[in-house]
C-alpha positions as CSV (number, residue, x, y, z in Angstrom):
1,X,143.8,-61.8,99.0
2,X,141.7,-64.7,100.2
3,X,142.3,-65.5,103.7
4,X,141.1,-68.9,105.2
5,X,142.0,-70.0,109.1
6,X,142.3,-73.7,110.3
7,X,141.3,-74.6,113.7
8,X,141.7,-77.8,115.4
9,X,145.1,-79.1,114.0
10,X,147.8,-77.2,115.9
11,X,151.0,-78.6,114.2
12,X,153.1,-78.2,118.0
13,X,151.0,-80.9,120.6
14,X,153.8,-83.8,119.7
15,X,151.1,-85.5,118.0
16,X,151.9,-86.1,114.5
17,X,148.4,-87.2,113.9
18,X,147.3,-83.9,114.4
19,X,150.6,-82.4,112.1
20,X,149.4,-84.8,109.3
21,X,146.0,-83.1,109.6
22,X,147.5,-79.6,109.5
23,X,149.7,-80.6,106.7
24,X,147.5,-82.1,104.5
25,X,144.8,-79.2,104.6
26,X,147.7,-76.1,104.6
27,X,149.0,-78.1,101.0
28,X,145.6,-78.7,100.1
29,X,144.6,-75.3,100.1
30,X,147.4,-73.8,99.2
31,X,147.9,-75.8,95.9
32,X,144.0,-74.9,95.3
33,X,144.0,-71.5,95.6
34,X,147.4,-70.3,95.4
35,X,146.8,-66.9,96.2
36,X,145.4,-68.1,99.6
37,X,146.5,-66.6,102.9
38,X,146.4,-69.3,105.4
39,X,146.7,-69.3,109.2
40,X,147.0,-71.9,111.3
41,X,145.9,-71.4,115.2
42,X,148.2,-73.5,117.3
43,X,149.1,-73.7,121.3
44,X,151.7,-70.7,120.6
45,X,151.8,-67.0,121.5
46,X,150.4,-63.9,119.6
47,X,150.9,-63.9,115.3
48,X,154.0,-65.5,113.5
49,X,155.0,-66.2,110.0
50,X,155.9,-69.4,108.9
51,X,156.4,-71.2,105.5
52,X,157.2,-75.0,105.0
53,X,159.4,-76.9,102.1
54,X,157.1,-78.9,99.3
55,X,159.2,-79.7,97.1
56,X,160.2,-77.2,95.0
57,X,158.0,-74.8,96.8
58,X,157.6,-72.8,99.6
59,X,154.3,-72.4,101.7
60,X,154.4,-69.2,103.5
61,X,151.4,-69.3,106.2
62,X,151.1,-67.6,109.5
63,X,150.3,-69.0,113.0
64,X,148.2,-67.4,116.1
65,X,148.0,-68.7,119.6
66,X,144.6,-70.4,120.6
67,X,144.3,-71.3,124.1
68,X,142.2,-72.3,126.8
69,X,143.7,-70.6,129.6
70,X,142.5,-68.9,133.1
71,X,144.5,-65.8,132.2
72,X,142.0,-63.7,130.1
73,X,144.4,-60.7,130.0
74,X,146.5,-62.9,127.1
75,X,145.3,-62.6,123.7
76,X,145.6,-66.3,123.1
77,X,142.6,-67.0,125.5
78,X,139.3,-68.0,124.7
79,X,138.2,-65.1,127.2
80,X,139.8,-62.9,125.6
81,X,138.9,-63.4,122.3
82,X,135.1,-63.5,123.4
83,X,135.5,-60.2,125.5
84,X,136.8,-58.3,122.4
85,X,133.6,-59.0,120.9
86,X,131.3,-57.9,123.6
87,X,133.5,-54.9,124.2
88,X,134.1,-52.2,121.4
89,X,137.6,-50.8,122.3
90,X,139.3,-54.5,123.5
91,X,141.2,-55.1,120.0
92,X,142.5,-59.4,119.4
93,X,144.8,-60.3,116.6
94,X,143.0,-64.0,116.9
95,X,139.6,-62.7,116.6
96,X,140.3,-60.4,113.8
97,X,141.6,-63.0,111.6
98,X,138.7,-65.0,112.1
99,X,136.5,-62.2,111.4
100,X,138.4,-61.5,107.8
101,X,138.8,-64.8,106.9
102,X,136.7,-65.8,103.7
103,X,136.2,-69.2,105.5
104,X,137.3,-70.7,108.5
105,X,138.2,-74.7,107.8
106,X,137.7,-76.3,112.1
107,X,138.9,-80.1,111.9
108,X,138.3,-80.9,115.9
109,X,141.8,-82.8,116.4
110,X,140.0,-85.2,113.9
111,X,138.9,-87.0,116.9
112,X,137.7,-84.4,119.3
113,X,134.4,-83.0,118.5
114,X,132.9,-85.2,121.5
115,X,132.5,-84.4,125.5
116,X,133.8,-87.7,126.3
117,X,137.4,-85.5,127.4
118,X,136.0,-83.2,130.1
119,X,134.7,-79.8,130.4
120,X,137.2,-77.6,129.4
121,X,138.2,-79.4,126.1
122,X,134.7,-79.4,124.6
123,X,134.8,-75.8,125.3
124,X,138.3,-75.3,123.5
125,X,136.5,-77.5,120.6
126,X,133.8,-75.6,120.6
127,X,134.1,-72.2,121.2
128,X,136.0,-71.2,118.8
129,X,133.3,-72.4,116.2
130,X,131.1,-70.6,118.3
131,X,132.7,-67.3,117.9
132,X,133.1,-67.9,114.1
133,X,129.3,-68.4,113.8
134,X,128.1,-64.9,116.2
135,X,130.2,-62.9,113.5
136,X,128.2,-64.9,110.7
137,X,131.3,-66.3,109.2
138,X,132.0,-69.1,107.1
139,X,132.5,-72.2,109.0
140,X,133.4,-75.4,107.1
141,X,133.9,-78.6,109.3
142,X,136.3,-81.1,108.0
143,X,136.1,-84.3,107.7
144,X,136.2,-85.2,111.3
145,X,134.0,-87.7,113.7
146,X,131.2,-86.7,115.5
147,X,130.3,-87.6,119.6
148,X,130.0,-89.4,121.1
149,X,128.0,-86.8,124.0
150,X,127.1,-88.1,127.3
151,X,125.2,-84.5,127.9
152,X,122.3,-83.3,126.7
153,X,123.2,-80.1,126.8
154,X,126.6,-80.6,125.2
155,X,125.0,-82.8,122.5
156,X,122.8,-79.5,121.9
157,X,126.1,-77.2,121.4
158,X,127.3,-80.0,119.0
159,X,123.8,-79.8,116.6
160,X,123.5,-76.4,116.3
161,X,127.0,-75.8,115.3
162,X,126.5,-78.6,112.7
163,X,123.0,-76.8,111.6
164,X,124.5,-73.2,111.0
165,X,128.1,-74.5,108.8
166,X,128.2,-73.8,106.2
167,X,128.8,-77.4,105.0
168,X,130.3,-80.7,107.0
169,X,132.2,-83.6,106.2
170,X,132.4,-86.7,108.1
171,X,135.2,-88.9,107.8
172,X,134.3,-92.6,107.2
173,X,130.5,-94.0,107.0
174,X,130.1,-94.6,110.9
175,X,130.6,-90.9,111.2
176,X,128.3,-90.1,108.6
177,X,125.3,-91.8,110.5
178,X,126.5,-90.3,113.8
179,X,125.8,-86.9,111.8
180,X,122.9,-87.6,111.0
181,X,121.7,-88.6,114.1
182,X,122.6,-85.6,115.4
183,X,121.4,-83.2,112.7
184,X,117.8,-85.2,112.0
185,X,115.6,-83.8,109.3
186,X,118.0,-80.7,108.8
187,X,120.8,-83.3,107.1
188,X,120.6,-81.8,103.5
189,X,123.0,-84.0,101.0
190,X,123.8,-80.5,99.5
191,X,126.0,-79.4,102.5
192,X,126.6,-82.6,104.7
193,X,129.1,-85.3,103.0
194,X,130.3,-88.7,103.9
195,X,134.4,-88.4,103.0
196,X,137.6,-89.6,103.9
197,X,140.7,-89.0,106.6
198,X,142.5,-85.9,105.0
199,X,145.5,-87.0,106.1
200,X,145.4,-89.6,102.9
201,X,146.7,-87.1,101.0
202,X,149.8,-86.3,103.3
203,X,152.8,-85.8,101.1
204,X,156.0,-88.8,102.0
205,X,159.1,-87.1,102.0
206,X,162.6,-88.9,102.8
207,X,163.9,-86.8,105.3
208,X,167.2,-85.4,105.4
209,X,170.2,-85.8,107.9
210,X,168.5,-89.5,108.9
211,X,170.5,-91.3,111.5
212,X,173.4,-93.5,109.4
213,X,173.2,-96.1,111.6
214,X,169.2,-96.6,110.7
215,X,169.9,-95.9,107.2
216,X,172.0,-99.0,106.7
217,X,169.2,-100.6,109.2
218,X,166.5,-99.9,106.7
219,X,168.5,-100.3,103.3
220,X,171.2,-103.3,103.7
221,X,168.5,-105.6,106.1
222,X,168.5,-109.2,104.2
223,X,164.6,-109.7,105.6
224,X,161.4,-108.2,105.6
225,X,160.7,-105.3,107.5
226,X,157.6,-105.3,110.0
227,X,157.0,-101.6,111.6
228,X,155.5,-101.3,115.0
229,X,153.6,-98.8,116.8
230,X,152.8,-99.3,120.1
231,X,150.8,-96.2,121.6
232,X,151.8,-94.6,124.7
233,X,148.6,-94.2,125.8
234,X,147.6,-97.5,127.0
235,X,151.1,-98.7,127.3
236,X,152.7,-97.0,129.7
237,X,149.6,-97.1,132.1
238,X,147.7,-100.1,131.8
239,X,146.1,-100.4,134.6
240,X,144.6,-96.9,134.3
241,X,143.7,-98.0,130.3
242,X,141.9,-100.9,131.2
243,X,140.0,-98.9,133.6
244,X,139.1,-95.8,130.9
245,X,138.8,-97.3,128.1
246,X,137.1,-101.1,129.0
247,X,140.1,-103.4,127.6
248,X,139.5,-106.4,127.7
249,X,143.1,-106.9,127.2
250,X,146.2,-106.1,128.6
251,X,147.5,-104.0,125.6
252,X,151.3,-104.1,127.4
253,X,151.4,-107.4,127.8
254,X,150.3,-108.5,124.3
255,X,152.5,-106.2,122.4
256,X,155.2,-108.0,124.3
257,X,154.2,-111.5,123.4
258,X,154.0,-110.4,119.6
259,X,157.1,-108.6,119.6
260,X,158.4,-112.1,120.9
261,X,156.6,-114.4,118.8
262,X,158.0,-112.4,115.0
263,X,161.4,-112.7,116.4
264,X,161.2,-116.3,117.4
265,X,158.9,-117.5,114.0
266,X,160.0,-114.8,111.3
267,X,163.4,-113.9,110.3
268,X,161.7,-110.2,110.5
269,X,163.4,-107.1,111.3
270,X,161.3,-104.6,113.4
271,X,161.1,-101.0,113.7
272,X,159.4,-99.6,116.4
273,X,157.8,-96.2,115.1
274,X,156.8,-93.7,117.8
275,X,153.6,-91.8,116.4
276,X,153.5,-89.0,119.0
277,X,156.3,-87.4,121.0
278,X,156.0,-86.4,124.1
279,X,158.2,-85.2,127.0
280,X,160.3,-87.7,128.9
281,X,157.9,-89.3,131.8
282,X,154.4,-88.4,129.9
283,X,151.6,-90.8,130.0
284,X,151.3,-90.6,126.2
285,X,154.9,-90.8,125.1
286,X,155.6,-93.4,122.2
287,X,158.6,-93.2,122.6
288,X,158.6,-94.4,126.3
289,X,156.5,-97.4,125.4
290,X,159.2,-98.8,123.1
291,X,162.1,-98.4,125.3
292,X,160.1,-99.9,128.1
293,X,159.4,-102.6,125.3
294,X,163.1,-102.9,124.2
295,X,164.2,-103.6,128.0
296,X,161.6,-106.8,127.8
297,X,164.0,-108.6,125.6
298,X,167.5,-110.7,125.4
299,X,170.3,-108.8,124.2
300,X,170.7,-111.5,121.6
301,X,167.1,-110.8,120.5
302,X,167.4,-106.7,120.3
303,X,169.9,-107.3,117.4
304,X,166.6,-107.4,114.7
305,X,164.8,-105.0,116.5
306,X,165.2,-101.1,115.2
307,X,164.1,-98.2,118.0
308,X,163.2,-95.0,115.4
309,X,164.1,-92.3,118.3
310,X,164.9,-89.4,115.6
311,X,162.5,-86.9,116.0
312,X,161.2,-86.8,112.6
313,X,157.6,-84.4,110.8
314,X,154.5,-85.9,109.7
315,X,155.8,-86.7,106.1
316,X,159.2,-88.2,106.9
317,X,158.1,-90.7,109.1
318,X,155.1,-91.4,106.5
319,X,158.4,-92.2,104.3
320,X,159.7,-94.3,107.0
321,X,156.4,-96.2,107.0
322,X,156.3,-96.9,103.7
323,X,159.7,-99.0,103.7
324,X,158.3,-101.0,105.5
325,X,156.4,-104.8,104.0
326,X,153.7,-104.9,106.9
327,X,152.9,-102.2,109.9
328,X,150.9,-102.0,112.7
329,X,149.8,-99.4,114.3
330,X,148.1,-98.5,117.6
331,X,147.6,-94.6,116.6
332,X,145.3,-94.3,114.1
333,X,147.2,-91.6,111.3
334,X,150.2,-93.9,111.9
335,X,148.5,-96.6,110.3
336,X,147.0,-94.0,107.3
337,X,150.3,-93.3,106.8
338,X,150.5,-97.0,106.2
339,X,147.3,-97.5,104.3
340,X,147.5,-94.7,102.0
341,X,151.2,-95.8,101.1
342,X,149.6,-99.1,100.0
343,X,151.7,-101.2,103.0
344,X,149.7,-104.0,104.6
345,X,148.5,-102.5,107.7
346,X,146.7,-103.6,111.0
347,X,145.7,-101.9,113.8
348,X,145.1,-102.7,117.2
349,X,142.2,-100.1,118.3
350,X,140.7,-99.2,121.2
351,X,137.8,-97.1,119.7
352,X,135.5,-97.3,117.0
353,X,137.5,-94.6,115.2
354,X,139.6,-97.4,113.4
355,X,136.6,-99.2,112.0
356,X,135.5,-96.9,109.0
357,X,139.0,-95.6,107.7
358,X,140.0,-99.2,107.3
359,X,136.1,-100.1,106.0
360,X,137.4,-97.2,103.6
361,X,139.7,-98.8,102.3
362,X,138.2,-102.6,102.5
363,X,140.4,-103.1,105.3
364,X,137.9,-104.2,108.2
365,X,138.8,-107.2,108.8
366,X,142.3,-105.6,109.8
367,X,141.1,-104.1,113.0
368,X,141.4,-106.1,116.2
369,X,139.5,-104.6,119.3
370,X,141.6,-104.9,123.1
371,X,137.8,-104.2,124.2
372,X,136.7,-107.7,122.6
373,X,139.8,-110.1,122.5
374,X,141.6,-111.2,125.3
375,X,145.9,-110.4,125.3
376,X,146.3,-114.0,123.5
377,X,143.3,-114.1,120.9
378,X,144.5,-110.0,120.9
379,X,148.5,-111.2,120.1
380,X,147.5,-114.4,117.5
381,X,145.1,-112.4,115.4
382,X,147.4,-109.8,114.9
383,X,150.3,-112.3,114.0
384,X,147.9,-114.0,111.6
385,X,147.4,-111.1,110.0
386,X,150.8,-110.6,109.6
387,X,150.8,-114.1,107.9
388,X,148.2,-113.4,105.2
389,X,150.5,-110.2,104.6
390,X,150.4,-110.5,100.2
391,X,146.5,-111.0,100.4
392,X,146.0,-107.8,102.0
393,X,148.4,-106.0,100.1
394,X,146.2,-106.9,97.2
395,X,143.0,-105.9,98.7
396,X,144.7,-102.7,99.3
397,X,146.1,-102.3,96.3
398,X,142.6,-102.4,94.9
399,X,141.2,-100.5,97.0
400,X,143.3,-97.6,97.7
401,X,143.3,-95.4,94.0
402,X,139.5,-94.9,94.9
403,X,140.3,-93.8,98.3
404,X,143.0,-91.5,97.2
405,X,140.9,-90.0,94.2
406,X,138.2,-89.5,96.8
407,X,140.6,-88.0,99.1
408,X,141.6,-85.3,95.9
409,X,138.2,-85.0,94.8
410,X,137.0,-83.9,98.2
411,X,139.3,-81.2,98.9
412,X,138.6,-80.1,95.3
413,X,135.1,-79.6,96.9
414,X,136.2,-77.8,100.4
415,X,138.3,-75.6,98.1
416,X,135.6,-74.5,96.3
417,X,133.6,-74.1,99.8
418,X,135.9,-71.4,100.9
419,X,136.0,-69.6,97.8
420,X,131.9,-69.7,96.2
421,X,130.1,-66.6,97.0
């Protein structure tokens, strides 16, 4: 039996960025080295079994609570876990595991390996690698981005754990050179790789029981389809947006103009896609963006515009995403879910992130920056875009089979990782 744990992509935060993560590494592996034991650590309690549908197959894996929490009497916590190793006769099921895994695969949320979200979520990023590295195990980081740090001493955390993996990928070329910033003269090409999102490998899956009424939306619709994701995040607040994250623009109100401007100048139909679910009334809910977005128009105009509310996995709304003839996307694996379906695809990004994935795939130019453009150079550029729709497709087109065979080719490599002695 080789065991190998994944940490960092809990498939059960309502963020199916993070589930395309989790998926795409668990079928990765898994087809790789079939006799693989794989557990997942997620936000649940204690040790579960679990297994998941592909295709003809069945994944059997297991899931173990990870958590950050205050009460170190639960074996889920991060206390916990590091008290069992100070003190011989304190047992944990999450610390075991890691101890008897042949490798542990840590993908930081893809996003996460930075201080830039507070105290106590560095430390759940971080001490779990950490714990992996005291009991001189096998720690391969995925390809992820790294920082940015504001602290010195956090930024210290983040180099050594980089210095003593076993190997590191970085996702796109900007994260690359942020790694090697960090690491310096200890950056040996041997163990430290420039790859791709592995979420480009997500399987699309139609998924069954679909809503009839979208069905005959999505199949019998005489016009082009045009998806939309508008992210929760700096939707639902924008005042508190503009203030974290520097816009420039007011996200809200340009969404709102675009949505306008394809229904008055395109015989379009739109589907707003929801990218992460969250409870009614949370800040991050996509799902609450669009129906606050919906109410902004005429009931005449809501007639070509589609709200996806079914609750659908990682791969089935991939599937969705790839009906459509242009998306754009606010969340960044909702638009690699576009991109790696070979669909036209923009994004409106508040972050760097965006910028290498779509470099990846000689995309760039399709990233439009709230922090830079105002809400009406922000609303035109994406509509131009939009506009110049069959060019892109056949950038993408060309560049995609590269970025999918690099995709392949790289887990080939972390497969190997986990299993070379």
């Amino acid at each position: 039996m080789t065991r190998i744990s994944l940490l960092g992509a809990a498939p059960d935060t309502g963020n199916l960025g993070v589930n395309a993560l989790s998926r795409s590494t668990m079928l990765g592996i898994a087809k790789r080295i079939p006799e693989a034991e794989i557990c997942i650590f997620d936000n649940g309690r204690g040790l579960r079994q679990a297994s998941y549908q592909a295709g003809h197959d069945t994944v059997p894996y297991n899931l173990c609570g990870l958590s950050n929490s205050r009460r170190f009497y639960r074996p889920e916590s991060l206390a916990h876990m590091r008290l069992s190793t100070l003190l011989p006769g304190l047992s944990n099921p999450g610390m075991e595991l890691l101890s008897t895994s042949k490798a542990v695969l840590d993908i930081s949320g893809g996003d996460s390996f930075t201080d830039l979200y507070g105290a106590k979520r560095f430390s759940l990023i971080t001490r779990p690698k950490q714990l992996v590295l005291e009991k001189k195990g096998r720690l391969i980081l995925l390809p992820q981005t790294y920082g940015p740090f504001r602290s010195r001493s956090r930024r210290k955390i983040a180099e050594d754990i980089l210095r003593r993996s076993h190997c590191a990928w970085a996702r796109d070329r900007d994260s690359f050179q942020r790694m090697a910033e960090l690491l310096g003269s200890d950056l040996d090409p041997a163990r430290h790789k420039c790859g791709v999102d592995v979420a480009f490998l997500l399987p699309s899956r139609r998924p069954a029981g679909l809503n009839a009424g979208f069905c005959s939306w999505l199949t019998e619709s005489p016009f082009e389809l045009v998806g939309l994701n508008i992210s929760g995040l700096i939707y639902n607040s924008p005042r508190e947006a503009s203030q974290r994250y520097g816009l420039k623009a007011d996200y809200r109100a340009a969404v709102q103009v675009l949505l306008k401007r394809f229904l008055r100048e395109t015989d379009a139909g739109i589907l707003l896609v929801p990218h992460v679910h969250a409870p009614f009334g949370h800040p991050e809910s996509d799902l609450d963006a669009c129906r606050h977005l919906v109410t902004t128009l005429r009931p005449a105009e809501r007639e070509r515009v589609y709200l996806l509310e079914d609750h659908l996995d990682e791969s089935g709304i991939k599937w969705v995403i790839s009906q459509m003839d242009w998306f754009c996307g606010t969340r960044m694996h909702a638009t690699i879910a576009s991109l790696s379906s070979g669909v036209p695809t923009t994004t409106i990004s508040y972050s760097d992130k965006a910028i290498g994935v779509f470099e990846s795939c000689g995309q760039r130019a399709e990233v439009f920056d709230p922090r830079q453009l105002d809400s009406v150079e922000l609303s035109e550029r994406v509509f131009d875009a939009f506009q110049r729709r069959d060019s892109v497709r056949q950038s993408l087109n060309d560049h995609l089979p590269k970025v999918l065979d690099k995709a392949s080719r790289q887990m080939d490599e972390i497969a190997q990782c986990c299993v070379s002695e």
